[in-house]
C-alpha positions in Angstrom: 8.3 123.9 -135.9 8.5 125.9 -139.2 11.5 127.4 -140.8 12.2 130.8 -139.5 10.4 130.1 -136.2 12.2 130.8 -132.8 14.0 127.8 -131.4 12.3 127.2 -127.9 13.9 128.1 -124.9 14.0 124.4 -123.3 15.5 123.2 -126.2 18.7 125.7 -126.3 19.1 124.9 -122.9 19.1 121.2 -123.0 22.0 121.1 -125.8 23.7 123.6 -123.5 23.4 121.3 -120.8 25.2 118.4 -122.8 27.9 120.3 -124.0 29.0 121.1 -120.8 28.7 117.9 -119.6 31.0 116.8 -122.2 33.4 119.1 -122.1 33.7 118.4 -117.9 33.8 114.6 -119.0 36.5 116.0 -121.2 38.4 118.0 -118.2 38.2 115.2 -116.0 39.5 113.2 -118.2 42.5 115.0 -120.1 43.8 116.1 -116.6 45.8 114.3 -114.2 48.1 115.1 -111.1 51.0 113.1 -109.5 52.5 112.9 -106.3 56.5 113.8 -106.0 57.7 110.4 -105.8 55.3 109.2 -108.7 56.4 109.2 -112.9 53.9 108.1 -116.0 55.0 106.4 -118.6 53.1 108.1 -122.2 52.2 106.0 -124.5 50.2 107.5 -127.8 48.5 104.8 -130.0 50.8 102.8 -128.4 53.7 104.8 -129.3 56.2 106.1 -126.7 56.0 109.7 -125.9 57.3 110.6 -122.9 57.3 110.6 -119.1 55.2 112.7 -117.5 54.8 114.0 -114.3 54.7 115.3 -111.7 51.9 117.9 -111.1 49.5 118.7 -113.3 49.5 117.7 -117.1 47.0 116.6 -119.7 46.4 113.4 -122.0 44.1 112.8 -124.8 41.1 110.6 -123.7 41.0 107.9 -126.0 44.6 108.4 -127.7 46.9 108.3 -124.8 47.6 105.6 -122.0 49.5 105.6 -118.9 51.5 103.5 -117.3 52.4 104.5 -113.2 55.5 104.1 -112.0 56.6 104.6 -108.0 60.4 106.3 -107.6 60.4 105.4 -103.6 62.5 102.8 -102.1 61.2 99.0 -102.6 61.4 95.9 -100.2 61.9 92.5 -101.9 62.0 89.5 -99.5 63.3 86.8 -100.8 62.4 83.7 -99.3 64.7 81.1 -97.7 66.7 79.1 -99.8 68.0 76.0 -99.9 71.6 76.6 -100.7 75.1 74.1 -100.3 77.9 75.7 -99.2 81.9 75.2 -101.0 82.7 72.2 -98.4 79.2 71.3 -98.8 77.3 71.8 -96.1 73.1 72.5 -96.6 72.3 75.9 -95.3 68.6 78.3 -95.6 69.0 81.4 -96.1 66.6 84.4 -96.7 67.4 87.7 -97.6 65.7 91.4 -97.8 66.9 93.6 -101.2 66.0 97.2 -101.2 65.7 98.4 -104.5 64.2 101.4 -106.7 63.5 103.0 -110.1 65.2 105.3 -111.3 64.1 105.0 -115.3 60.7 104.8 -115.6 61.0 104.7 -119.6 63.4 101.0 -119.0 61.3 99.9 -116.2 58.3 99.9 -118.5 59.5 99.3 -121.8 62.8 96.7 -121.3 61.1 93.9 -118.7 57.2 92.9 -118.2 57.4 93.4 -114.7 60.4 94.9 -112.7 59.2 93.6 -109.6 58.5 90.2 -109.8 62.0 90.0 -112.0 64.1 91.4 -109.4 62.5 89.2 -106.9 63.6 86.2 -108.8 67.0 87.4 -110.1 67.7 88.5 -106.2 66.6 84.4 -105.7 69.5 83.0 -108.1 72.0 85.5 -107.2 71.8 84.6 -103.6 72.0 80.8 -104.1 75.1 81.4 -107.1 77.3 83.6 -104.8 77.0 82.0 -101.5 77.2 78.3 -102.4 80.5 79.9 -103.5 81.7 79.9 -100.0 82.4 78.1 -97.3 80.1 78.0 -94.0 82.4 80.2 -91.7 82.9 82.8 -94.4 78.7 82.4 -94.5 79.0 82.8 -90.3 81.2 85.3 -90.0 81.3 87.1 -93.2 77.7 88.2 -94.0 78.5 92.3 -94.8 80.7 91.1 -97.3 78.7 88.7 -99.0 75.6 91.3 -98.9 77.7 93.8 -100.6 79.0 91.0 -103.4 75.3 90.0 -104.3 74.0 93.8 -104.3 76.7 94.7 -106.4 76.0 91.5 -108.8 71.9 92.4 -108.5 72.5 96.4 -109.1 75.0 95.3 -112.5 71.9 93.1 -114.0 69.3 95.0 -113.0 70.7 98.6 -114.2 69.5 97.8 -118.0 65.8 97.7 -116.3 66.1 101.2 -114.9 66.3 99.8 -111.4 69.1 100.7 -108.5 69.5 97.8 -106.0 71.0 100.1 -102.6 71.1 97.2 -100.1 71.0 93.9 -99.4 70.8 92.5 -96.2 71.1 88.6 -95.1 68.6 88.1 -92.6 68.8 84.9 -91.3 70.6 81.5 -91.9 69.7 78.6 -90.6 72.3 75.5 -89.8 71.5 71.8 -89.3 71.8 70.5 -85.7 74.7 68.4 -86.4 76.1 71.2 -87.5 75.6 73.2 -84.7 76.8 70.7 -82.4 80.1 70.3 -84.6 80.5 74.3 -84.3 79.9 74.6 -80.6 83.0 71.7 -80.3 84.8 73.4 -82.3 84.0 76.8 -80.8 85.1 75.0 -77.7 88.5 73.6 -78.9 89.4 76.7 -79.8 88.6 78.3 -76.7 91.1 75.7 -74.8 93.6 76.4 -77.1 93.6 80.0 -76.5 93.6 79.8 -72.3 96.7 77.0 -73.3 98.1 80.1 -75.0 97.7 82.6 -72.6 98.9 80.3 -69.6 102.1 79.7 -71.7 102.6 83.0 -72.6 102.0 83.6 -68.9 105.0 81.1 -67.9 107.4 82.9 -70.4 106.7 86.3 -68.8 107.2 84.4 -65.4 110.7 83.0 -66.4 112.0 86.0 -68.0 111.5 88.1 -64.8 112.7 85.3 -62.5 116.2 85.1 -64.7 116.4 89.1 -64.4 116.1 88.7 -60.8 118.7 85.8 -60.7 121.2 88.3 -62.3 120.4 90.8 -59.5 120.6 88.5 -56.8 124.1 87.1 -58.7 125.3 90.9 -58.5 124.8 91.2 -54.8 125.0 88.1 -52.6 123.8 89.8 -49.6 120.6 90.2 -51.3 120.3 86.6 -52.0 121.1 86.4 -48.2 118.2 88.2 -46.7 115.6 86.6 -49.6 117.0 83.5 -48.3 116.3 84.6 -44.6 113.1 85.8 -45.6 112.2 82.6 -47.4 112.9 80.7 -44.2 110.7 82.8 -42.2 107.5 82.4 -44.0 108.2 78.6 -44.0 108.7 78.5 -40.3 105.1 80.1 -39.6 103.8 76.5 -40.7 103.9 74.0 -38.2 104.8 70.4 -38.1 106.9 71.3 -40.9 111.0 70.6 -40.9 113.4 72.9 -42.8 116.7 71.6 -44.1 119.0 74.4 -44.4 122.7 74.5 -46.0 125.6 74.8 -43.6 126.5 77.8 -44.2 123.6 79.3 -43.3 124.0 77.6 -39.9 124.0 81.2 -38.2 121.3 82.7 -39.8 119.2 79.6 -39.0 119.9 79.9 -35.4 118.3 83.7 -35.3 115.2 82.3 -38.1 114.7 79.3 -35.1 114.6 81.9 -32.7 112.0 83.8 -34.5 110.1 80.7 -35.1 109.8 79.7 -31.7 108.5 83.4 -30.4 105.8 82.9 -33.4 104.5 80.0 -31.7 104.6 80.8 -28.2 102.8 83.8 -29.0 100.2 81.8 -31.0 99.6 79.6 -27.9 99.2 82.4 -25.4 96.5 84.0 -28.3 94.8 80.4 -28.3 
């Protein structure tokens, strides 16, 4: 083709062809969308720009990298541990932290990787603060030993950019002789408390009996006719011999009296 000539047709339209291709290469490329709960750390020639996100924004093929970070709610399990109590006695005990980011930019640029290092601090902060107590406070006090080792986890993890908002102990697991020493124990205690009660029981008894005996003191002829009464309920037994004081002589006659219409009536029923 000679100078002045008219480029051919085919030829315009193949170099069209490549610069749009490029510049969709381009597009696809520069632009990038994130969900809600998703942030990007910005990094320019492996400077620190910016977080980004999220919608729509663009990057610099080539110049700029990202690094994706998750804002929703994380589950650690920590695996059982091995850990010995204050009056030593060998427990396991796992655990489940729920933790999230809420600084991309420390997450990213203070630790490696937050994920694996919460794991394993949430490990050693288990085994420090609960072989600082003894097994019953393990037994019986497990929401406040979750809320000690979250608040421990969320203090050394806050420099990461990460929010520890529970900490739950799951399970722990006690050696059979152990168990069999709590159930005695469990036991013990269970007969000390019905001793207790039955005591306390007998105190209520003999107060009300020695407020009676004042009543009965203030009017004999009450005492008389619970006396009377007294002796009519044990005549209803038979083969049985009542012993009565003399001066009841009278009244004994009428209870005798009493007695034997009981039993002749019995005998005509049988």
């Amino acid at each position: 083709m000679k100078f002045g000539e008219p480029v051919p047709t085919t030829w315009l339209e193949g170099l069209i062809i490549a610069i749009v291709l490029i510049v969709i290469t381009f597009l696809v490329l520069a632009i990038k969308v994130l969900r809600e709960y998703e942030r990007s750390v910005k990094f320019r020639l492996g400077r620190f720009v910016g977080i980004m996100g999220p919608g729509l924004f663009f990057i610099i093929p080539g110049l700029d990298r990202l690094r994706k970070v998750s804002l929703r709610i994380m589950t650690l399990d920590v695996p059982k541990q091995r850990i010995v109590t204050k009056d030593n006695v060998s427990v396991d005990v796992d655990a489940v932290v729920y933790v999230k980011v809420f600084n991309p930019e420390y997450a990213v640029l203070r630790v490696e990787n937050y994920y694996i290092a919460t794991s394993l601090l949430a490990q050693t902060t288990l085994r420090d603060v609960l072989g600082g107590v003894e097994l019953d406070d393990l037994l019986t006090k497990r929401e406040e030993l979750s809320k000690a080792i979250q608040k421990s986890l969320d203090e050394a993890t806050d420099p990461w950019g990460m929010k520890v908002t529970a900490v739950v102990i799951r399970d722990v697991s006690i050696p059979e002789t152990m168990m069999r020493a709590i159930a005695k124990q469990a036991e013990a205690e269970r007969e000390r408390r019905s001793r207790v009660i039955m005591a306390q029981g007998e105190f209520e008894a003999a107060k009300k009996m020695t407020e009676a005996a004042e009543q009965y003191q203030k009017s004999p002829s009450a005492l008389r006719l619970r006396e009377l009464q007294t002796l009519t309920e044990i005549a209803r037994e038979k083969n049985m011999i009542v012993v009565s004081p003399t001066q009841l002589g009278s009244q004994l006659g009428e209870v005798l009296g009493v007695t034997s219409a009981l039993q002749k009536k019995a005998k005509g029923e049988e």
